[in-house]
C-alpha positions in Angstrom: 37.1 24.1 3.6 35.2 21.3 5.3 35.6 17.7 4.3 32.4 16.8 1.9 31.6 13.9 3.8 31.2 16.4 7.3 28.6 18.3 5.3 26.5 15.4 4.2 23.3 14.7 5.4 21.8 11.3 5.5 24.0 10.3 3.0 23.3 13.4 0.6 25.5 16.1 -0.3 23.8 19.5 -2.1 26.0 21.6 -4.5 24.9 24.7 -2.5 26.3 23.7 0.8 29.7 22.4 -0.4 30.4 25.8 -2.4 28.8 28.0 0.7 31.6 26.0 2.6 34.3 27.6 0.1 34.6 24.5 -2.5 34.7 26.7 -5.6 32.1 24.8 -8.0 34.7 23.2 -10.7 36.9 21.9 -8.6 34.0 20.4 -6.5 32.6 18.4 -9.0 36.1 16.5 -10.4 36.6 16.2 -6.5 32.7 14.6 -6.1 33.6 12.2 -9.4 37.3 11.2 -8.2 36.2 10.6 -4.8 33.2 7.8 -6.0 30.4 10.1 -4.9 26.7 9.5 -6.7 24.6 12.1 -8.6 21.4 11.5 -7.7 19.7 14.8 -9.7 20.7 17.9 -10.4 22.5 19.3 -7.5 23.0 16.9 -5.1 25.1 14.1 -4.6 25.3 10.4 -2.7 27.8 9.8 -0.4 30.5 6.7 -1.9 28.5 3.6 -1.4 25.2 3.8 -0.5 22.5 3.1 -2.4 20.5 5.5 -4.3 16.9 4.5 -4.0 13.8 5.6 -4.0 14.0 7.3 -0.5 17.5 9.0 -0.8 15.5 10.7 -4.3 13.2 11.2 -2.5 15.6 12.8 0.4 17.7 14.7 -2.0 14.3 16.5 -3.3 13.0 17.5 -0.6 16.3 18.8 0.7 16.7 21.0 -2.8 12.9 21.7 -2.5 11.5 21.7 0.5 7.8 22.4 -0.2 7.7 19.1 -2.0 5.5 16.4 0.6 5.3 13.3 -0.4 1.8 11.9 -1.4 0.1 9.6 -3.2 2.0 6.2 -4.4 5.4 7.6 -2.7 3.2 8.1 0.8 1.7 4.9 1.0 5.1 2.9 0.7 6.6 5.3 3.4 3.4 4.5 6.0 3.5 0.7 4.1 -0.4 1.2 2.4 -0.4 -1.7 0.0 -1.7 -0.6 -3.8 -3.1 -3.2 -6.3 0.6 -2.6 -7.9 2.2 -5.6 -5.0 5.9 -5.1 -5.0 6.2 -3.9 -8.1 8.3 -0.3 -8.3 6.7 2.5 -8.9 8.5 4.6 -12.4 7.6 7.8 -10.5 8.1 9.8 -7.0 4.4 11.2 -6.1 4.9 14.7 -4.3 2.3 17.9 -3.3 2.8 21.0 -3.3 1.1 24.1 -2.8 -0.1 26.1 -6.3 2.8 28.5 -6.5 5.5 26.2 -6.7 7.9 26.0 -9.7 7.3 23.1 -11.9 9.8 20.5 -12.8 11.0 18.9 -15.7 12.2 15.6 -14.6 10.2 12.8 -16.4 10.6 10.4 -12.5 8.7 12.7 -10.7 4.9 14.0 -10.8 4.2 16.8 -8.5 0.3 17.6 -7.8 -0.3 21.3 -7.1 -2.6 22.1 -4.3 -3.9 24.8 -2.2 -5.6 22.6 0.4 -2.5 21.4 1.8 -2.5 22.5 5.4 -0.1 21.4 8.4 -2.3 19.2 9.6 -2.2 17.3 6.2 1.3 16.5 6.8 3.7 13.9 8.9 6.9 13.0 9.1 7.3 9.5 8.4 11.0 8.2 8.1 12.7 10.9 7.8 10.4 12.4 4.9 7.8 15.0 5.1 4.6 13.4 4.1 0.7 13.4 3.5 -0.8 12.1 6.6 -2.2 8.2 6.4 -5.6 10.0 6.0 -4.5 12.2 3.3 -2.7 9.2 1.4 -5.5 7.4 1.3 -8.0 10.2 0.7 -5.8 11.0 -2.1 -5.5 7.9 -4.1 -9.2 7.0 -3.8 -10.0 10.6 -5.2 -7.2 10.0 -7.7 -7.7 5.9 -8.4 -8.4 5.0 -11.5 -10.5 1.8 -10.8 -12.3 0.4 -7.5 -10.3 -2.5 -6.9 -7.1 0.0 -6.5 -9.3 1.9 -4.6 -10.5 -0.4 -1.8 -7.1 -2.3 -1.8 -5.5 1.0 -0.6 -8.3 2.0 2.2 -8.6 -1.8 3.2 -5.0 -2.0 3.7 -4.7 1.5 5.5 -7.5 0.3 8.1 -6.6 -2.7 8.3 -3.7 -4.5 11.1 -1.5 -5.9 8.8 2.1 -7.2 8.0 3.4 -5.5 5.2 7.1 -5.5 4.1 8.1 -8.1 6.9 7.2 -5.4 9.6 3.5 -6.0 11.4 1.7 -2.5 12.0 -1.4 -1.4 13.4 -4.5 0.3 11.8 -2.8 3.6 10.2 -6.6 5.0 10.0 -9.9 4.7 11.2 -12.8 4.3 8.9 -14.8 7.9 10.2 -11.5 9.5 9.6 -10.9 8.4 5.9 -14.9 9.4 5.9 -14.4 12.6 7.3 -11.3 13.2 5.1 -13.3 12.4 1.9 -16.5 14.8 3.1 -14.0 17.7 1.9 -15.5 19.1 -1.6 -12.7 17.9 -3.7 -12.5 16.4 -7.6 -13.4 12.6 -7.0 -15.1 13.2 -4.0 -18.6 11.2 -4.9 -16.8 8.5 -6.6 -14.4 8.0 -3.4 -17.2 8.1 -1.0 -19.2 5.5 -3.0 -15.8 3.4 -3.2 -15.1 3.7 0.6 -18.8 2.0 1.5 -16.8 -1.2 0.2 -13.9 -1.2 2.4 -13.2 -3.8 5.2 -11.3 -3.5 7.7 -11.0 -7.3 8.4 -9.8 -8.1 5.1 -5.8 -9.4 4.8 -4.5 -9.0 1.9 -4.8 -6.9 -1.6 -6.0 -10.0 -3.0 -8.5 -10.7 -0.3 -9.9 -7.3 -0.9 -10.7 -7.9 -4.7 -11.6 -11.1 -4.2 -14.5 -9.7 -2.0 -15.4 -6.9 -4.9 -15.4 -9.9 -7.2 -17.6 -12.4 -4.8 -20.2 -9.3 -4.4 -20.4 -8.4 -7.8 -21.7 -11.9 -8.3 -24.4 -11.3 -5.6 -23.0 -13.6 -2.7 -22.8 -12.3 0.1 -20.2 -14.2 2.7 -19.2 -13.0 6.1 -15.5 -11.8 6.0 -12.8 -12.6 8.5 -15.5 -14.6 11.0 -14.0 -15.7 14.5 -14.0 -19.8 14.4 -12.5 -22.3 16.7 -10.9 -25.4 16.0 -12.0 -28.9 17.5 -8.9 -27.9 20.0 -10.3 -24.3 20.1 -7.8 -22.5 18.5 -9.2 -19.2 17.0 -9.3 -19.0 13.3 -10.4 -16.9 11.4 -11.1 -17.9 7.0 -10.6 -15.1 4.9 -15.1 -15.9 3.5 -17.8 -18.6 5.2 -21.1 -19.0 4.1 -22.7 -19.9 7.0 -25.8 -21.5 6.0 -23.7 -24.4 3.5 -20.7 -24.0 5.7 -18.4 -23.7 3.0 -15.3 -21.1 3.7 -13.8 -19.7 1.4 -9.6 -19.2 1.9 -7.4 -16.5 -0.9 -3.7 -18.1 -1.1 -0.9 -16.2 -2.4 2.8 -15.8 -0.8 3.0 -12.7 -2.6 0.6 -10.9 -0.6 1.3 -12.7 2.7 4.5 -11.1 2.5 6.7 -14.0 2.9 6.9 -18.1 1.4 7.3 -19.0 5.0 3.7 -16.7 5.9 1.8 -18.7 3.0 3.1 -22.3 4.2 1.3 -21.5 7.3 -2.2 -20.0 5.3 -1.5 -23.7 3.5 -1.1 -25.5 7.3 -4.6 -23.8 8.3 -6.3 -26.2 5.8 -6.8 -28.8 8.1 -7.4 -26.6 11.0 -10.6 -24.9 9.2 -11.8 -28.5 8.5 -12.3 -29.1 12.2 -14.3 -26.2 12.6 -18.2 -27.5 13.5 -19.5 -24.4 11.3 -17.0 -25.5 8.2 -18.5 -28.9 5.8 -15.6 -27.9 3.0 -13.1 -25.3 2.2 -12.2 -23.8 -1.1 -9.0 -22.6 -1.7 -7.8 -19.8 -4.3 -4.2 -18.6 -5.2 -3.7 -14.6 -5.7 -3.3 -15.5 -9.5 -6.9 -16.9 -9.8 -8.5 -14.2 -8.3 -6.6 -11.4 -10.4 -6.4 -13.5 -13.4 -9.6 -16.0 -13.3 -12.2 -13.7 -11.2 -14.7 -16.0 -13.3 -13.6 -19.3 -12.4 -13.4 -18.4 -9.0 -17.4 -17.5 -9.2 -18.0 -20.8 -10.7 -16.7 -22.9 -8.5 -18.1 -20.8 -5.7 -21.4 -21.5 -6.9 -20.7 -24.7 -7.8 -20.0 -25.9 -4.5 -22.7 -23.7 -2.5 -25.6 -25.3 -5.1 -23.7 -29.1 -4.4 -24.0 -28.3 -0.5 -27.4 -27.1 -0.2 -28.8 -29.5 -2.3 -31.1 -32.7 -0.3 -28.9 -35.9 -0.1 -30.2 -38.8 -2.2 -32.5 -40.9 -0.9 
């Protein structure tokens, strides 16, 4: 018989290959337990050690099952699309498969059934079969159950971001997401309504909804605008009406990625104030805009009524 560890892969062991490799099934399991090994679900194990997270489930189920792809929420943490969720863990592994698959009773996974799930819908993206970026995104816009989630996801995908400590390029462009949405599909309309709202400029999750918000209220700032600095460094605030030459800048270390990333949003303070296009900046942490949308508003308009007002005489 071969040693367990030999017939590993990745880290996980099946049941099927260590008893087609002669380990009669009783003696294999007290051997799996003695030996420190992990179950991870039914039918396949974790080598001694590592850690069984979301991607060695993942791993171990599509190893036992290897139609399942992985879509929706579990897709865009593999290509690192940000959702409206932050850092928070998802309770469930998102797969597709096609129609005919068996169903599955384990309360940590969802599995969508589909029979528009083609080869060219599919990737393989750290070691894991999964939806294209296009798909991914397609998918959760069709599937989203607000806006906000909606745009965060396709601004993110388009967008050149840092995400998870690791800077990426645009995962999609904007006629591909349109194209991908143009499919007859349930959420179709909705999605193609949602995805006139994207930008690609935006920076963060919180920038995005802070946009949504900022329309919604019927102002109507340039996003992401190229500035230079009295030295004539580039910069570039997240909102700047023009006309008053207020800009507008969304804090938050939490969707900067890093404390050290938001120190440096905090440094650009200054910097923005040297601008000739820029009279005053406002500043807004991630918590205002998710939590106070209205305050935010308010002082907005506030400040634009305050600057375009005459001096006194």
């Amino acid at each position: 018989m071969y040693e367990l560890a030999i017939l590993a892969r990745g880290g996980v062991l099946l049941t099927v290959w260590a008893v087609a490799a002669g380990w009669p099934r009783g003696r294999l399991a007290r051997r799996l337990r003695r030996d420190g090994w992990q179950g991870i679900c039914r039918g396949a194990w974790a080598v001694p050690g590592k850690e069984v997270d979301w991607r060695v489930r993942a791993t171990a189920l599509q190893l036992l099952r290897p139609e399942l792809v992985c879509s929706h929420g579990t897709a865009a943490r593999l290509h690192r699309i940000e959702l409206l969720s932050g850092a928070v863990a998802p309770a469930f592994l998102d797969f597709t498969a096609p129609a005919t698959s068996r169903s599955t009773h384990d309360a940590l996974i969802r599995i969508r059934s589909t029979s528009s799930l083609t080869d060219k819908d599919c990737a393989i993206r750290r070691g894991l079969r999964v939806t294209t970026p296009a798909r991914t995104v397609g998918d959760l816009i069709r599937s989203c159950g607000s806006r906000e989630e909606a745009v965060v996801a396709a601004d993110s995908a388009l967008a050149r971001r840092a995400v998870g400590g690791v800077r990426r390029e645009p995962l999609v462009r904007y006629e591909d997401l349109a194209a991908e949405l143009a499919v007859p599909r349930p959420g179709g309309p909705r999605a193609r309504a949602w995805l006139c709202l994207t930008e690609p400029a935006s920076g963060s999750p919180a920038e995005s909804v802070a946009r949504l918000r900022i329309r919604d209220a019927a102002l109507f700032p340039e996003s992401q605008p190229l500035l230079r600095t009295a030295e004539g460094r580039a910069l570039r605030p997240d909102f700047l009406f023009r006309e008053a030459g207020l800009a507008v800048e969304v804090e938050g270390y939490a969707f900067h990625g890093t404390r050290r990333a938001h120190e440096r949003d905090v440094a650009r303070f200054n910097e923005l104030q040297s601008c000739p296009e820029v009279r005053r900046v406002l500043r807004f942490t991630a918590r205002d805009v998710f939590s106070r949308p209205d305050h935010v508003i308010a002082t907005i308009r506030s400040a634009l009524t305050a600057m375009r007002a005459p001096a006194p005489k």
